[in-house]
C-alpha positions as CSV (number, residue, x, y, z in Angstrom):
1,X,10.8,2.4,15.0
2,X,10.0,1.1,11.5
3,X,8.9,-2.2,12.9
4,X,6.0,0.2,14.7
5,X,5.3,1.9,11.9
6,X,4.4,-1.2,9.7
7,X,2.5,-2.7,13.1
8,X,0.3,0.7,12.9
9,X,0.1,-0.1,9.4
10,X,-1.6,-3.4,9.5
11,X,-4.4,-2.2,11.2
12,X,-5.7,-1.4,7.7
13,X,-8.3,0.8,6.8
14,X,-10.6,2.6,8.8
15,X,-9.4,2.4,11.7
16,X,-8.3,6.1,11.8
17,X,-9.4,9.8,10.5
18,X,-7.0,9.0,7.6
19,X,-5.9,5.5,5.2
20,X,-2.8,4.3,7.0
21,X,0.0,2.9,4.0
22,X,0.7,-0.7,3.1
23,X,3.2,-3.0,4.3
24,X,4.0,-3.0,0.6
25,X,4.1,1.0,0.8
26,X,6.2,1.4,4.0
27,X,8.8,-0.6,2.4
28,X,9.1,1.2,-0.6
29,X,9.4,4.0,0.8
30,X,11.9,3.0,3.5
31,X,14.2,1.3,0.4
32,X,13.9,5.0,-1.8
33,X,15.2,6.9,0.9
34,X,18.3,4.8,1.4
35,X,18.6,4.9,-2.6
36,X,18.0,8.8,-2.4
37,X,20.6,9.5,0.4
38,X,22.7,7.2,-1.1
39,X,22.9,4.7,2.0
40,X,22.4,2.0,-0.7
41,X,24.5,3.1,-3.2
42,X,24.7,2.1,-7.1
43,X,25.4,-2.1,-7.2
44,X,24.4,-2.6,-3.4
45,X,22.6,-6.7,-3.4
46,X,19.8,-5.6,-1.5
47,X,19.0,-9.1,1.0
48,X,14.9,-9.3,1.1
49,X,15.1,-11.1,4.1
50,X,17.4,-8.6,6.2
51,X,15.0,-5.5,5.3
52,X,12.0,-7.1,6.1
53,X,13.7,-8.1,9.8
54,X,14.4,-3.6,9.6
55,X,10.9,-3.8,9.4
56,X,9.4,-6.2,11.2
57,X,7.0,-7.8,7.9
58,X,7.3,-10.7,5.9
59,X,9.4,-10.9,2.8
60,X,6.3,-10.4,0.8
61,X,5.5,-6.9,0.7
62,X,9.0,-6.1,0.5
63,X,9.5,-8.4,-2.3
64,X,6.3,-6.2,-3.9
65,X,7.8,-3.2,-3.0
66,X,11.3,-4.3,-5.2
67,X,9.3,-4.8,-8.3
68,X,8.0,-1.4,-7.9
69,X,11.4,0.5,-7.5
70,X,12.8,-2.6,-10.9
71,X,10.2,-1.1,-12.7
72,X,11.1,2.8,-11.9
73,X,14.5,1.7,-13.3
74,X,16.1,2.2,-9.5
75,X,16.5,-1.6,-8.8
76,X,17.8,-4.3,-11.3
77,X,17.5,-8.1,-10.6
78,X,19.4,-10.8,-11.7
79,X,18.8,-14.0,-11.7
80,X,21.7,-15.7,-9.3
81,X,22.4,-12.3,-7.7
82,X,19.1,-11.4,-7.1
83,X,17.7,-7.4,-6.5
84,X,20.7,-4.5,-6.4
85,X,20.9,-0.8,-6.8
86,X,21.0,0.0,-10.4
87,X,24.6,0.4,-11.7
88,X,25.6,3.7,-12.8
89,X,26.0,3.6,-16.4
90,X,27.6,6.6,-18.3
91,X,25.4,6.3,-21.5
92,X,22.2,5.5,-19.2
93,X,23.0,9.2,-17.5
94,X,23.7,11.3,-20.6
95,X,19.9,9.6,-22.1
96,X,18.2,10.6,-19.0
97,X,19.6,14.3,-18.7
98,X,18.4,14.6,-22.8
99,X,15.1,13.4,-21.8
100,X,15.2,15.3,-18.7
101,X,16.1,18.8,-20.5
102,X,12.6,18.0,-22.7
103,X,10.2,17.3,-20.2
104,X,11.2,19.3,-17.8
105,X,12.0,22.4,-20.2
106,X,8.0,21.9,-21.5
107,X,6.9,21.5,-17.8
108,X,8.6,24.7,-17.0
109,X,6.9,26.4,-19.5
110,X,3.3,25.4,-19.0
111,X,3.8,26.4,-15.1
112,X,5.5,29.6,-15.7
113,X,2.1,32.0,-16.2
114,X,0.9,30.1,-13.5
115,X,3.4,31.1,-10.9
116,X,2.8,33.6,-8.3
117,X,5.2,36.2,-7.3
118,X,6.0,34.6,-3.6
119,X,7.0,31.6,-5.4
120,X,9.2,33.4,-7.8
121,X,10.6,35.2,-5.0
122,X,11.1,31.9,-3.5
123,X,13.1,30.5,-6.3
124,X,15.1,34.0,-6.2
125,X,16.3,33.4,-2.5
126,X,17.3,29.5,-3.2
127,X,19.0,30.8,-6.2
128,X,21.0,33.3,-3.7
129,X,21.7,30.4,-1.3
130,X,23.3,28.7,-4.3
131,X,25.2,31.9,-5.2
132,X,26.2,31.6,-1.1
133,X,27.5,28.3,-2.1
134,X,29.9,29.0,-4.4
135,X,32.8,30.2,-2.0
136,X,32.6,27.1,0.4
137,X,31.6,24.8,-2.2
138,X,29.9,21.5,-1.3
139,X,28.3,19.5,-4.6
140,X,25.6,17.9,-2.7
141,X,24.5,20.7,-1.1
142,X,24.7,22.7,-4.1
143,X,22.5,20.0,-5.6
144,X,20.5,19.9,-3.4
145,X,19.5,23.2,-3.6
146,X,19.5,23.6,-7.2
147,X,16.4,20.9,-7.2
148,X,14.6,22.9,-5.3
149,X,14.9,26.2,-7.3
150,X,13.8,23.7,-10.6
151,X,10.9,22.3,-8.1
152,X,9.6,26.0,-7.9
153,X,9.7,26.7,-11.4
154,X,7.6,23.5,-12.9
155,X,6.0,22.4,-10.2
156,X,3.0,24.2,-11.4
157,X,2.9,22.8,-14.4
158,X,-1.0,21.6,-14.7
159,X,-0.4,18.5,-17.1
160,X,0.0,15.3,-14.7
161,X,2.3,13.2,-17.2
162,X,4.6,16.0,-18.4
163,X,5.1,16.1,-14.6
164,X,5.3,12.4,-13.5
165,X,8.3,12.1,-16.3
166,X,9.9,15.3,-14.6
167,X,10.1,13.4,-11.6
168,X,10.9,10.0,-13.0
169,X,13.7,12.0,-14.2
170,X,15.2,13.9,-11.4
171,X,14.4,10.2,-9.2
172,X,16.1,8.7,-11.7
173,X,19.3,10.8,-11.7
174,X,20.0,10.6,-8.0
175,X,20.8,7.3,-8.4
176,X,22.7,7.9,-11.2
177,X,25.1,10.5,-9.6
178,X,25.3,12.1,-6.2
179,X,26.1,15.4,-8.1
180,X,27.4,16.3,-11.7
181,X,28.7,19.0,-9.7
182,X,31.3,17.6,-8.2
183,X,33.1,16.6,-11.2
184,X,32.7,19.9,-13.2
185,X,32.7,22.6,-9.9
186,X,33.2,25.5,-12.5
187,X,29.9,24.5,-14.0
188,X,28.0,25.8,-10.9
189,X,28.1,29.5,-11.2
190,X,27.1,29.0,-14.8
191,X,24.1,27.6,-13.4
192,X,23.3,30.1,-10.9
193,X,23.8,32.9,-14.0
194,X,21.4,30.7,-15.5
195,X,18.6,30.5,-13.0
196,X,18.4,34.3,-12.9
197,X,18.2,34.5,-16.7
198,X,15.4,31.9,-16.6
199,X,13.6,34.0,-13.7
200,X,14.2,37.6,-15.8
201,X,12.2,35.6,-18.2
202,X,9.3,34.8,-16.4
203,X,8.4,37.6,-14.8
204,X,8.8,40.4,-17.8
205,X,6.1,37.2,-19.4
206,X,8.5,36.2,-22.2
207,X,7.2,34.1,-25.0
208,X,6.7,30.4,-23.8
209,X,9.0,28.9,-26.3
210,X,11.7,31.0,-24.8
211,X,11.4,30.1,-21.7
212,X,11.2,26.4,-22.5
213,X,14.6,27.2,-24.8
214,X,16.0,28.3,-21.9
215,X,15.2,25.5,-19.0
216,X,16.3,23.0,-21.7
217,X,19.4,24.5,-23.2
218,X,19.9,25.2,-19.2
219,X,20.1,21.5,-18.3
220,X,22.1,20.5,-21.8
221,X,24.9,23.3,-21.0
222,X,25.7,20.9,-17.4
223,X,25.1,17.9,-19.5
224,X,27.8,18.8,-22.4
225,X,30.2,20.4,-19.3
226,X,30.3,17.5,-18.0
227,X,30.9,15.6,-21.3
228,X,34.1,18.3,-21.8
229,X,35.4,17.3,-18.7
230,X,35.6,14.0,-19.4
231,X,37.2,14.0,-22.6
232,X,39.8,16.7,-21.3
233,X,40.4,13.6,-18.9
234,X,40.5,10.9,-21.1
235,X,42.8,13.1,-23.1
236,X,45.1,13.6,-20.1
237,X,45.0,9.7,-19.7
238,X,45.9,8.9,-23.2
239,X,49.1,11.3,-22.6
240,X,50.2,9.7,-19.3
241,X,50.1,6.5,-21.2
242,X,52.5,7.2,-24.5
């Protein structure tokens, strides 16, 4: 199926009502979406040759399409191993929540006055499905879901690079961790608390530094849970070991 896709592809420009995407294109988006689902997962060697035969193209636009996702910070390459998944890096994940909490705490607040009340009531019903989680709890879908309630929220947000780093940084942690979730479960309902705090605030029109507070501290509280849970486990290591 993919080797039809990039066949339709090479037709090229105007040849249809619409600009078809590039070999180059196709294949960056066909490697993301394995990175994103975490079919390739952190440290895979990802073999040029073998996903340009998956789709039917020469090594060169897939080779292109590796420099893209090497310079989103996704892929690494090494010379004598060549192009992997990026490793997941402990330090690498607590910089990109920090930046995370900024940007997106700032995007959040430029969309809020901007939002309408069916997407607020949008964000509202995700945040139920999350509460709905909580009893039969599943981290990815939980995570899941909790990006799209955030989506709602800053989506909005009219300035172009504020966003593009919000995304950078949500891309960015999904290859970093399937879901900080799983490993601090009791962090979740904390969340959800959250979210509805966050909503209360946009719709009574709170001052815009409040709200931005409150998306930011909102993404440091899972950022410093998750860095309690793993000194209560290194502490609990350092017992077994006396």
């Amino acid at each position: 199926m993919a080797g039809t896709a990039v066949s339709a592809a090479a037709a090229g420009p105007g040849t249809g009502p619409a600009a078809t995407p590039s070999k180059s294109q196709l294949a960056y988006e066909f490697i993301r979406a394995r990175i994103d689902d975490g079919r390739y997962g952190s440290g895979l060697r990802l073999v040029l040759g073998q996903i340009a035969g998956e789709l039917g193209v020469s090594v060169v636009p897939v080779r292109e399409a590796i420099r893209r996702l090497e310079a989103e910070g996704l892929v690494t390459f090494e010379k004598n191993v060549g192009a992997q998944v990026a490793l997941l890096h402990e330090a690498e994940y607590t910089y990109t929540m920090e930046t995370l909490a900024l940007v997106e705490g700032a995007a959040t607040r430029l969309s809020a006055p901007l939002l309408t009340g069916d997407q607020l009531h949008r964000a509202r019903l995700i945040n139920r499905e999350l509460v709905a989680c909580l009893d039969d709890f599943v981290p990815h879908r939980f995570t899941q879901l909790n990006q799209e309630f955030h989506s709602v929220l800053f989506e909005e947000c009219p300035n172009p690079h504020i966003l593009d780093l919000v995304h950078r940084g949500w891309n960015r942690l999904t290859v970093l961790r399937d879901s900080t979730f799983a490993f601090v479960p009791g962090r979740a309902r904390e969340s959800v608390d959250e979210h509805e705090h966050i909503l209360q605030l946009i719709e009574s029109e709170a001052d815009a530094l409040e709200i931005e507070l409150a998306a930011r501290n909102h993404r440091l509280a899972t950022l410093d849970a998750l860095h309690r849970a793993q000194a209560a486990e290194s502490g609990r290591d350092g017992d077994d070991h006396r």
